[in-house]
FILUM-772239 format. One record per residue (C-alpha): x, y, z; residue in one letter. Coordinates in steps of 0.25 Angstrom, whole numbers, plus 2048, in hexadecimal, padded with zeros to 3 digits. Example, Ala and Ser with C-alpha at 12.3 -4.5 7.8 and 13.67 -1.06 7.14 Angstrom:
<rs>
<r><x>831</x><y>7EE</y><z>81F</z><type>a</type></r>
<r><x>837</x><y>7FC</y><z>81D</z><type>s</type></r>
</rs>
This chain:
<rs>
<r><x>A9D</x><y>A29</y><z>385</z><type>x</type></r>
<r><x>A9A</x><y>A35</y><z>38E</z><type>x</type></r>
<r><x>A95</x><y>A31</y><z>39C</z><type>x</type></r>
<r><x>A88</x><y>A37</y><z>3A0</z><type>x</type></r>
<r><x>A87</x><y>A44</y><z>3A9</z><type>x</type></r>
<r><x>A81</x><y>A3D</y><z>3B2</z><type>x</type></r>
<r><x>A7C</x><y>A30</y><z>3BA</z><type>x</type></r>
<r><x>A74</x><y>A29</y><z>3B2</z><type>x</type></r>
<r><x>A7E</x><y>A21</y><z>3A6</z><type>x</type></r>
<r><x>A72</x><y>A1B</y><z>39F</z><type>x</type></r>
<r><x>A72</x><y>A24</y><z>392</z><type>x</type></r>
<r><x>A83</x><y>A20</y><z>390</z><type>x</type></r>
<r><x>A7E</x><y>A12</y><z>393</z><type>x</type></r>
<r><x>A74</x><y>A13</y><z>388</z><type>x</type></r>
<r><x>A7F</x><y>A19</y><z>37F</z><type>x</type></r>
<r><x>A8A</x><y>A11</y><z>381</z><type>x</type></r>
<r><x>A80</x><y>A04</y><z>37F</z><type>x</type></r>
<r><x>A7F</x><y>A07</y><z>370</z><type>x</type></r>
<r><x>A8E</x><y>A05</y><z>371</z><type>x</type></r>
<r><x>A8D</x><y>9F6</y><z>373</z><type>x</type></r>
<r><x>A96</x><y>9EE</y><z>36A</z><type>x</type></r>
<r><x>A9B</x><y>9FA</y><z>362</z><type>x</type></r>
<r><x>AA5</x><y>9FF</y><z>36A</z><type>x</type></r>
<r><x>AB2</x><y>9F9</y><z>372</z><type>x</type></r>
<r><x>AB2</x><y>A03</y><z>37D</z><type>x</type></r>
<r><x>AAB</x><y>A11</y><z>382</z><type>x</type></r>
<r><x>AB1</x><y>A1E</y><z>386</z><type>x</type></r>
<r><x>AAB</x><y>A26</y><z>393</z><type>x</type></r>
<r><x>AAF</x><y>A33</y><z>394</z><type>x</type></r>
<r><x>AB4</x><y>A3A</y><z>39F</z><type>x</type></r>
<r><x>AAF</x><y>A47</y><z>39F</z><type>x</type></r>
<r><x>AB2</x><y>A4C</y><z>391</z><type>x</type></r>
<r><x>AB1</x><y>A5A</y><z>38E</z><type>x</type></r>
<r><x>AB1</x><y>A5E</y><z>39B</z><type>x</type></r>
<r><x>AA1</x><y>A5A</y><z>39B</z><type>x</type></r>
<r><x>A9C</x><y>A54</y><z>3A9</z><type>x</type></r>
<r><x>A98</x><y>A45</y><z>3A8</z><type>x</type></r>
<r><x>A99</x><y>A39</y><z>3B1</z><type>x</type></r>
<r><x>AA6</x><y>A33</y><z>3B2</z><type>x</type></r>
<r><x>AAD</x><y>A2B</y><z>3A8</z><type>x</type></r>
<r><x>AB0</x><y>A1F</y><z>3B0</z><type>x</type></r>
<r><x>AA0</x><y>A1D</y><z>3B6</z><type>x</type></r>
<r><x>A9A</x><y>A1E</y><z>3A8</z><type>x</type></r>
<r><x>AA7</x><y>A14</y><z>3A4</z><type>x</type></r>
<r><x>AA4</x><y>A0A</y><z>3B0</z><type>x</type></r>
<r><x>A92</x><y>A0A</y><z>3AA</z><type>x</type></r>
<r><x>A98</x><y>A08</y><z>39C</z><type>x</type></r>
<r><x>AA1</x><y>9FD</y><z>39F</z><type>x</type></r>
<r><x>A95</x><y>9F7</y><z>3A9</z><type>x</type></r>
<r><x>A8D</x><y>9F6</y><z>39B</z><type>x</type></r>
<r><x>A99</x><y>9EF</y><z>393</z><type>x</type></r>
<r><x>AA0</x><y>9F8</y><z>38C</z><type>x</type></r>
<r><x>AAF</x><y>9FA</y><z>38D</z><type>x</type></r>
<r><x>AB1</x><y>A09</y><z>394</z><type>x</type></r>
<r><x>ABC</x><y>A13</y><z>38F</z><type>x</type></r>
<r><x>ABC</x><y>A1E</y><z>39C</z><type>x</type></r>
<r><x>AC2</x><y>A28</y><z>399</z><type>x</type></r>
<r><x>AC8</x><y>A33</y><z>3A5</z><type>x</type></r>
<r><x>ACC</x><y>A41</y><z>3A4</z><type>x</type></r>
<r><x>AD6</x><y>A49</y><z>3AC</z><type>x</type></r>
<r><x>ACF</x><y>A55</y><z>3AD</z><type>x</type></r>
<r><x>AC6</x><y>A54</y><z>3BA</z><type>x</type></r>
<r><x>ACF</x><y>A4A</y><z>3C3</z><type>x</type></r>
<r><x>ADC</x><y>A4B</y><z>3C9</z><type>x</type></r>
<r><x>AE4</x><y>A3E</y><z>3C8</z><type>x</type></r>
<r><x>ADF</x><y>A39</y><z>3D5</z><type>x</type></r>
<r><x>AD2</x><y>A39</y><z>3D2</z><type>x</type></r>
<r><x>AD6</x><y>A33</y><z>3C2</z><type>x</type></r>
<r><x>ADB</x><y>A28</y><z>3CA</z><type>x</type></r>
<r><x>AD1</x><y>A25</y><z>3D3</z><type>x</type></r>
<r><x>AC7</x><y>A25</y><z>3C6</z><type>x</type></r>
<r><x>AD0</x><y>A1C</y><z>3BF</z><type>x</type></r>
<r><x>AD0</x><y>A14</y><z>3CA</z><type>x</type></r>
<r><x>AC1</x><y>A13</y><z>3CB</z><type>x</type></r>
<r><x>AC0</x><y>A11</y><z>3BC</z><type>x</type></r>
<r><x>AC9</x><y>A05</y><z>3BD</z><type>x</type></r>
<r><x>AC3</x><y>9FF</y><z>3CA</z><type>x</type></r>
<r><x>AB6</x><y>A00</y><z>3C1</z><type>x</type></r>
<r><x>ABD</x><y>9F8</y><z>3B6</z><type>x</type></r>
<r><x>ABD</x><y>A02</y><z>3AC</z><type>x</type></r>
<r><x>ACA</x><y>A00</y><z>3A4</z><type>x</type></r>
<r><x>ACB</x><y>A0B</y><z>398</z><type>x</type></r>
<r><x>AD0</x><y>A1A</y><z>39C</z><type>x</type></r>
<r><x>AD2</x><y>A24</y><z>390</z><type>x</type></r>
<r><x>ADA</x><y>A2F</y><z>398</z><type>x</type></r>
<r><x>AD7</x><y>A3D</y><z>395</z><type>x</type></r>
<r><x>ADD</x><y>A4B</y><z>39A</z><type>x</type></r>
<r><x>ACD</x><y>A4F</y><z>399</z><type>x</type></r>
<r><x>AC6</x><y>A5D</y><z>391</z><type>x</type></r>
<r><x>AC8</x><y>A6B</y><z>397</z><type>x</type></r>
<r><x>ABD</x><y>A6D</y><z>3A2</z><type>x</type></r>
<r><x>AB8</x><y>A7A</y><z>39B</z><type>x</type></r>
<r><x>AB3</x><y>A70</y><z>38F</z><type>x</type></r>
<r><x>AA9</x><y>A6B</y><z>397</z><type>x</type></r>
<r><x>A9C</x><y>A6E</y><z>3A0</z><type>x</type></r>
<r><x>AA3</x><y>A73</y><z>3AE</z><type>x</type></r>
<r><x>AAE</x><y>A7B</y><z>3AA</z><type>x</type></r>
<r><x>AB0</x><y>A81</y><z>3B6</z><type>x</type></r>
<r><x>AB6</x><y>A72</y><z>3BB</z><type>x</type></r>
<r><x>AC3</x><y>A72</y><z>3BF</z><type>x</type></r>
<r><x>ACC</x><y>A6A</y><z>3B6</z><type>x</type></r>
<r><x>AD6</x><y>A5F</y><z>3BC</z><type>x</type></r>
<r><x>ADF</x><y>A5A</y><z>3B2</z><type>x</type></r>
<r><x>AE7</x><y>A54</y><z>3BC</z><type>x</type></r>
<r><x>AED</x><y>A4B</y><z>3B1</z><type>x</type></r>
<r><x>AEA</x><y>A4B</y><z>3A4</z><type>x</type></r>
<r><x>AE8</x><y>A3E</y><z>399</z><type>x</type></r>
<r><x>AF9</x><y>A38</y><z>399</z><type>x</type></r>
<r><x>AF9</x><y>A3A</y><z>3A8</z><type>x</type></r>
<r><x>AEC</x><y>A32</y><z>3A9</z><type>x</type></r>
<r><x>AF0</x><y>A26</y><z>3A1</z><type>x</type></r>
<r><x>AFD</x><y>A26</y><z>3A7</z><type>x</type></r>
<r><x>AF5</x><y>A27</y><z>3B5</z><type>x</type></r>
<r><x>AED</x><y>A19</y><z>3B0</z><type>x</type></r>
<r><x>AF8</x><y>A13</y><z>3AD</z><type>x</type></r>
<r><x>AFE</x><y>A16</y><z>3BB</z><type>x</type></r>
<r><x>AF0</x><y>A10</y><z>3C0</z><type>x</type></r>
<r><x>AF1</x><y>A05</y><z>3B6</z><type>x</type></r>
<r><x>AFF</x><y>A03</y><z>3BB</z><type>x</type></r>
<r><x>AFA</x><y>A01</y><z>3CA</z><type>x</type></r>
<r><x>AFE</x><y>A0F</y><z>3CF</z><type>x</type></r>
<r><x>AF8</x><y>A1C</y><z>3D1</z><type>x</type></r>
<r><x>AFD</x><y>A2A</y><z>3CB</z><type>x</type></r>
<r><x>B08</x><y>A2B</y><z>3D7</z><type>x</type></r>
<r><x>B0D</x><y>A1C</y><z>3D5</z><type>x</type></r>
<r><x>B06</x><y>A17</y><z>3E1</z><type>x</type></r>
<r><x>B00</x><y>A09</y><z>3E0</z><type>x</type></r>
<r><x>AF1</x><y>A07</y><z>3DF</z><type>x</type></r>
<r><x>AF0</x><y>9FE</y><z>3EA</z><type>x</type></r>
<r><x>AE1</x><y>9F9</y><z>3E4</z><type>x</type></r>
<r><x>AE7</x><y>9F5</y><z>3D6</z><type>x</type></r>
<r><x>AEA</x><y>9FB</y><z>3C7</z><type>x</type></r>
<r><x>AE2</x><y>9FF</y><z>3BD</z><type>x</type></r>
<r><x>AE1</x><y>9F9</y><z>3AF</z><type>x</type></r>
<r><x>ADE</x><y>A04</y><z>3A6</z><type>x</type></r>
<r><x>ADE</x><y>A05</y><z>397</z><type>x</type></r>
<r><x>AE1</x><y>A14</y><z>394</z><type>x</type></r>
<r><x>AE0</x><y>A1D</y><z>389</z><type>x</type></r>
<r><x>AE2</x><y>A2B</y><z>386</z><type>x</type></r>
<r><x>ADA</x><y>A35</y><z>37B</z><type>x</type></r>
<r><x>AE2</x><y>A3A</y><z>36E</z><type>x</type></r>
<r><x>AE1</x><y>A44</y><z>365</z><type>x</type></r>
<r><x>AE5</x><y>A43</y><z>358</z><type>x</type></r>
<r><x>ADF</x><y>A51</y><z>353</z><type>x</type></r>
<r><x>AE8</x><y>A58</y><z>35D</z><type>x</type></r>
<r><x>AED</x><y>A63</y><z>357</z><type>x</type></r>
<r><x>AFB</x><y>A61</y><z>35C</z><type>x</type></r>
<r><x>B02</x><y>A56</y><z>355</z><type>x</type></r>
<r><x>B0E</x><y>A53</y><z>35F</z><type>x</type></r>
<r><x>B05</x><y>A56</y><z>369</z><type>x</type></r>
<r><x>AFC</x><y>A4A</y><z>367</z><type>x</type></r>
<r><x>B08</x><y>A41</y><z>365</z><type>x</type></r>
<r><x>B0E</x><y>A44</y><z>372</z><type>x</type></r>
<r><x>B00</x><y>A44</y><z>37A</z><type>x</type></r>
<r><x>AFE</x><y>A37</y><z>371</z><type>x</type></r>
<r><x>B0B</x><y>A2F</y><z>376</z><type>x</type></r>
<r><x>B09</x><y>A35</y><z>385</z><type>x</type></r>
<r><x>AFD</x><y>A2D</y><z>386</z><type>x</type></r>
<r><x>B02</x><y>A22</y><z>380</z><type>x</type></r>
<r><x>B0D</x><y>A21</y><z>38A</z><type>x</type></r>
<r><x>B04</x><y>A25</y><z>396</z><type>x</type></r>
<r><x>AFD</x><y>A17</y><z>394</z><type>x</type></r>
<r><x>AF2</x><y>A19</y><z>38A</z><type>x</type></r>
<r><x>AED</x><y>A0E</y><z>382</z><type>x</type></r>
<r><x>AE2</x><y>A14</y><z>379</z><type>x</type></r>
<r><x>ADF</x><y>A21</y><z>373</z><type>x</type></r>
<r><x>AD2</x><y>A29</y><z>370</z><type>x</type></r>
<r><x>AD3</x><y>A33</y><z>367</z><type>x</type></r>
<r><x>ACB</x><y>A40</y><z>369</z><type>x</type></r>
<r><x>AC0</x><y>A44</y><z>35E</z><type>x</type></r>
<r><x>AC6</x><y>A3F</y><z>351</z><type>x</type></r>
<r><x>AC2</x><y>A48</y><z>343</z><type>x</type></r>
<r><x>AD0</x><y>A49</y><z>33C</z><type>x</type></r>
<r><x>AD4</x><y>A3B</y><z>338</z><type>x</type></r>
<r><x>ADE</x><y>A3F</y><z>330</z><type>x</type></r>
<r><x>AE5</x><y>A44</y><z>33E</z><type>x</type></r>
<r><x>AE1</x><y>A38</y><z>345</z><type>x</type></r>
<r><x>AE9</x><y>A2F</y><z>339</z><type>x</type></r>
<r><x>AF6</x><y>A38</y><z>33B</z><type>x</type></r>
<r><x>AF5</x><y>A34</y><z>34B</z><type>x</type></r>
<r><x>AF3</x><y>A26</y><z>348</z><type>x</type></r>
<r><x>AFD</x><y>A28</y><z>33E</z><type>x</type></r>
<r><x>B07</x><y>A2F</y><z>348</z><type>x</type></r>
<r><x>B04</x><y>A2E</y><z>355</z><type>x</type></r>
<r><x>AFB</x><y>A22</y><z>358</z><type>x</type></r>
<r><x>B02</x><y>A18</y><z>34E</z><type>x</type></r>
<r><x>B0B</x><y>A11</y><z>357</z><type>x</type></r>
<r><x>B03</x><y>A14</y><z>365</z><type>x</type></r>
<r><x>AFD</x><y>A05</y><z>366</z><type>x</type></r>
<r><x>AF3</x><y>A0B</y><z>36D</z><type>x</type></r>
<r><x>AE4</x><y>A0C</y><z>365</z><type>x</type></r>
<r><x>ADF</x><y>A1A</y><z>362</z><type>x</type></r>
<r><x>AD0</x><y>A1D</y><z>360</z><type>x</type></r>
<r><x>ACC</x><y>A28</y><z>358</z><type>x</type></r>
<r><x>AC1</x><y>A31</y><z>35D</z><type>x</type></r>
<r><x>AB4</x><y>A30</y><z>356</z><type>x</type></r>
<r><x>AA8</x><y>A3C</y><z>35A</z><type>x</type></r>
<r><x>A9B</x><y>A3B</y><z>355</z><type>x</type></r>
<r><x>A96</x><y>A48</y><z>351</z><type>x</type></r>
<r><x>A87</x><y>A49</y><z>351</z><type>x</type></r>
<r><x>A87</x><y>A57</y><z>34A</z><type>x</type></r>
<r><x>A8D</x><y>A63</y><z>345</z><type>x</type></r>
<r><x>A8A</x><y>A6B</y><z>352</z><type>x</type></r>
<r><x>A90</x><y>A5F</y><z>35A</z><type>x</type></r>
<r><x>A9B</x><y>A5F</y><z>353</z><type>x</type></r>
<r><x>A9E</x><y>A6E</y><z>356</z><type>x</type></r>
<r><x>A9C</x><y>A6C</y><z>364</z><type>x</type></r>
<r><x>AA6</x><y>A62</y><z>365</z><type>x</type></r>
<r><x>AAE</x><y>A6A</y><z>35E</z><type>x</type></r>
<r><x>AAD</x><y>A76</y><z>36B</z><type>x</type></r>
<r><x>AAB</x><y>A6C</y><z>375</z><type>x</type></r>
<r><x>AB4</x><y>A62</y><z>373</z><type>x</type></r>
<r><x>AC3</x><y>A65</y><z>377</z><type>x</type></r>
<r><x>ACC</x><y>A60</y><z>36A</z><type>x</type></r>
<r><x>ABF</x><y>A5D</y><z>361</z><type>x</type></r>
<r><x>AC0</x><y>A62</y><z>353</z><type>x</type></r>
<r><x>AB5</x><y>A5E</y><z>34A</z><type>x</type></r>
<r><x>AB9</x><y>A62</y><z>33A</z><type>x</type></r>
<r><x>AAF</x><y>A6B</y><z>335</z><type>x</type></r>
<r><x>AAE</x><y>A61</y><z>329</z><type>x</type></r>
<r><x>AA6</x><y>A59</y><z>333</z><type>x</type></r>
<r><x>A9E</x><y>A63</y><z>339</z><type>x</type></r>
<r><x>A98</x><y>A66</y><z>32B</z><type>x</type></r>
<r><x>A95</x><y>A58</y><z>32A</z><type>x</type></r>
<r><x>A8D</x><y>A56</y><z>334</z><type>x</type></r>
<r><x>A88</x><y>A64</y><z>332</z><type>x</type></r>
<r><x>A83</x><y>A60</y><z>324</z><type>x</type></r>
<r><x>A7C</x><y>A53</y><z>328</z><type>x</type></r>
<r><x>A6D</x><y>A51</y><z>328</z><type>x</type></r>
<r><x>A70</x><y>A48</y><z>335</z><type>x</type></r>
<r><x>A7C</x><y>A4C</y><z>33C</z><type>x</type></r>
<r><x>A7D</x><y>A43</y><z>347</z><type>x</type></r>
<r><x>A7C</x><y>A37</y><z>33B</z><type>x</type></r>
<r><x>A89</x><y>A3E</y><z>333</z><type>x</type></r>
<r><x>A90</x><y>A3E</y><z>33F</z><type>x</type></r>
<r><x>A8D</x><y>A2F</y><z>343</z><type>x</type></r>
<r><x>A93</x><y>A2F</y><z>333</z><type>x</type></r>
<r><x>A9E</x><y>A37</y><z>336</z><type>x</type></r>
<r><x>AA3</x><y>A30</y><z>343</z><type>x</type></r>
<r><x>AA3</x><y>A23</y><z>33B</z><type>x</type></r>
<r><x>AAC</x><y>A28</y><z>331</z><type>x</type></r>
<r><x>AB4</x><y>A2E</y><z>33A</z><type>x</type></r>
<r><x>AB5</x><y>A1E</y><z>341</z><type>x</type></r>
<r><x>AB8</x><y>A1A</y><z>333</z><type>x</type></r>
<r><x>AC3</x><y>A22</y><z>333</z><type>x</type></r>
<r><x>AC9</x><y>A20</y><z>340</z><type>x</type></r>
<r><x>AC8</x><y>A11</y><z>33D</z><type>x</type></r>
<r><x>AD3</x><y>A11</y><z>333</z><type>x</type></r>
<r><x>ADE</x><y>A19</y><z>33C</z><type>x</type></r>
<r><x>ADB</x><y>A16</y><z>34B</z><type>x</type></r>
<r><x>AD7</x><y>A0A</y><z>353</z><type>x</type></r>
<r><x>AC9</x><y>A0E</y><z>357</z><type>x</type></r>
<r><x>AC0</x><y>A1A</y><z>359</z><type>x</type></r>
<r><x>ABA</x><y>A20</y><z>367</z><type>x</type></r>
<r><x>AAD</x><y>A25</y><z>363</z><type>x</type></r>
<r><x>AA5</x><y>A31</y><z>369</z><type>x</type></r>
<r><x>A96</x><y>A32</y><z>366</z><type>x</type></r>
<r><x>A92</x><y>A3A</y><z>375</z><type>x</type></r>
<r><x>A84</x><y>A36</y><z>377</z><type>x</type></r>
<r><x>A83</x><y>A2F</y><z>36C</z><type>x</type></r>
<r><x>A8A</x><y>A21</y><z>36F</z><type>x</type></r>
<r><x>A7E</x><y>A1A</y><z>368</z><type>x</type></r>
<r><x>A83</x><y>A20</y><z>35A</z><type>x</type></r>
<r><x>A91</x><y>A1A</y><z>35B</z><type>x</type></r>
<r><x>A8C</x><y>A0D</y><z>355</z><type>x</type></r>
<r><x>A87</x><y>A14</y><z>349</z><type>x</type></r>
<r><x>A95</x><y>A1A</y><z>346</z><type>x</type></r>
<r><x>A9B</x><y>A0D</y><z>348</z><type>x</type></r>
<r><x>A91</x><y>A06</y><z>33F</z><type>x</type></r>
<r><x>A93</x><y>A12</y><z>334</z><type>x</type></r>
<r><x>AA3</x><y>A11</y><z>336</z><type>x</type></r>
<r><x>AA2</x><y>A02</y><z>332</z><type>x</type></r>
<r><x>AA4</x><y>9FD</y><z>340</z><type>x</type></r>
<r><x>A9F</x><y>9F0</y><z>345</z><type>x</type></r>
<r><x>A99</x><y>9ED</y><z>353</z><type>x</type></r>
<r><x>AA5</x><y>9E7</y><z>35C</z><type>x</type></r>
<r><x>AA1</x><y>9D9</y><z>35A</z><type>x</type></r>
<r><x>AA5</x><y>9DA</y><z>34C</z><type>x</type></r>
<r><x>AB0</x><y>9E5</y><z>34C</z><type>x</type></r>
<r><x>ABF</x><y>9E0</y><z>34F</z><type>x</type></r>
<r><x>AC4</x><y>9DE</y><z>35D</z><type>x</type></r>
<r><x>AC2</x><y>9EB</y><z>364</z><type>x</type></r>
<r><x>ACC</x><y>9F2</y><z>36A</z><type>x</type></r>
<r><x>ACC</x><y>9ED</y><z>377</z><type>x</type></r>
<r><x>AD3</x><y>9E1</y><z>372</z><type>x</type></r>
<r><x>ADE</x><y>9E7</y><z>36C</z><type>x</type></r>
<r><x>AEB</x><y>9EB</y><z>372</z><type>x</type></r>
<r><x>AEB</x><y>9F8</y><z>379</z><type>x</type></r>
<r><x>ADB</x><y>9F9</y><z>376</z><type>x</type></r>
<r><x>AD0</x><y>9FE</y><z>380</z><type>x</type></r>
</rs>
């Protein structure tokens, strides 16, 4: 879920309630592509007030590791417990491109940094004299990266930086994403969830396409949904196909719906997947789960 740009929190709210009972956990972005929006950890801390189990997720680009920490910090003193770390998009992607990027760290230095807080230290080694952190941290993957060797080694260097789940980045090629479980991921112990977009039409999908850093949506797809006499209908189809697939080669799915959190039951319900209270224990309850 995007945060709002903004103070009033009342239409995330509004979203995220249709989320109730269908979802183990939600994702607040921090700042994705670049695009002004109240901070990750606020809108996590209002979710988590109305029950829901908050992923925050922090990016490099616009703090230096003293003010990372102090975040973190915060976060935890707020009792939120789930960090994806992310280096964070280019600053010229998004709506003040004349900011000046930090990028102090980048994504294996920051979970190697919560780990150092979960540890009881600070990036120096000095003691947090007012207690440790207890963060469950993940990192982003890329499956469709175009360099083979270069996932792989990305891949283990987060693993052995501490992180304890992976989210994938926009998932079309599954054929790719069952060469990386295959692999890479097969031994990790660590659950992977595929990334799953709801494309609400052809133009949509184009713009994803330019705007979004990595996205590459097959023109296969974009015919579709250019065909469809409802093209917001065929991508809430298409979406749950795609969770079909992901079902049979990873251990879970992060899906993206921006602005439309209220469709994600639909896709659920359409990829044959039952409310909470009827589905297997969720991932919370497995070993090395958020």
């Amino acid at each position: 879920m995007c945060p709002p740009k903004g103070r009033d929190a009342s239409t995330m709210l509004r979203q995220a309630a249709h989320l109730k009972g269908r979802v183990h956990a939600v994702n607040v972005t921090d700042g994705s592509r670049a695009v002004l929006r109240m901070s990750s950890w606020a809108a996590a801390y209002l979710l988590q007030q109305q029950g829901f189990e908050p992923i925050c997720q922090i990016a490099c680009r616009d703090r230096n590791r003293i003010a990372l920490q102090a975040d973190l910090m915060g976060i935890a003193a707020l009792g939120l417990r789930n960090i994806l770390a992310l280096t964070g998009d280019p600053v010229k992607a998004g709506d003040h491109p004349q900011a000046k990027p930090v990028f102090d760290l980048e994504s294996v230095r920051l979970l190697r940094v919560i780990g150092q807080l979960n540890r009881g230290v600070d990036s120096e080694e000095r003691p947090l004299a007012d207690g440790a952190t207890h963060f469950f941290a993940g990192a982003a993957v890329d499956p469709q990266s175009a360099s083979w060797s270069g996932l792989q080694q990305r891949f283990e260097r987060k693993l052995a930086a501490g992180a304890q789940f992976f989210q994938t980045q926009l998932i079309t090629d599954f054929e790719r994403l069952a060469k990386f479980m295959d692999q890479i991921a097969a031994d990790c112990g660590r659950p992977i969830l595929a990334g799953i977009f709801l494309l609400k039409s052809a133009k949509n999908a184009l713009f994803i396409n330019r705007a979004v850093p990595g996205a590459s949506i097959p023109q296969h797809i974009i015919d579709r949904l250019a065909a469809a006499p409802d093209p917001l209908d065929e991508g809430i189809t298409i979406a749950a196909e795609q969770v079909q697939q992901a079902r049979e080669l990873c251990q879970g799915v992060h899906l993206m719906a921006v602005r439309r959190e209220d469709l994600i039951p639909e896709i659920l319900n359409r990829a044959g997947i039952p409310p909470l209270s009827a589905s297997p224990a969720p991932l919370a309850k497995r070993p090395h789960s958020p």
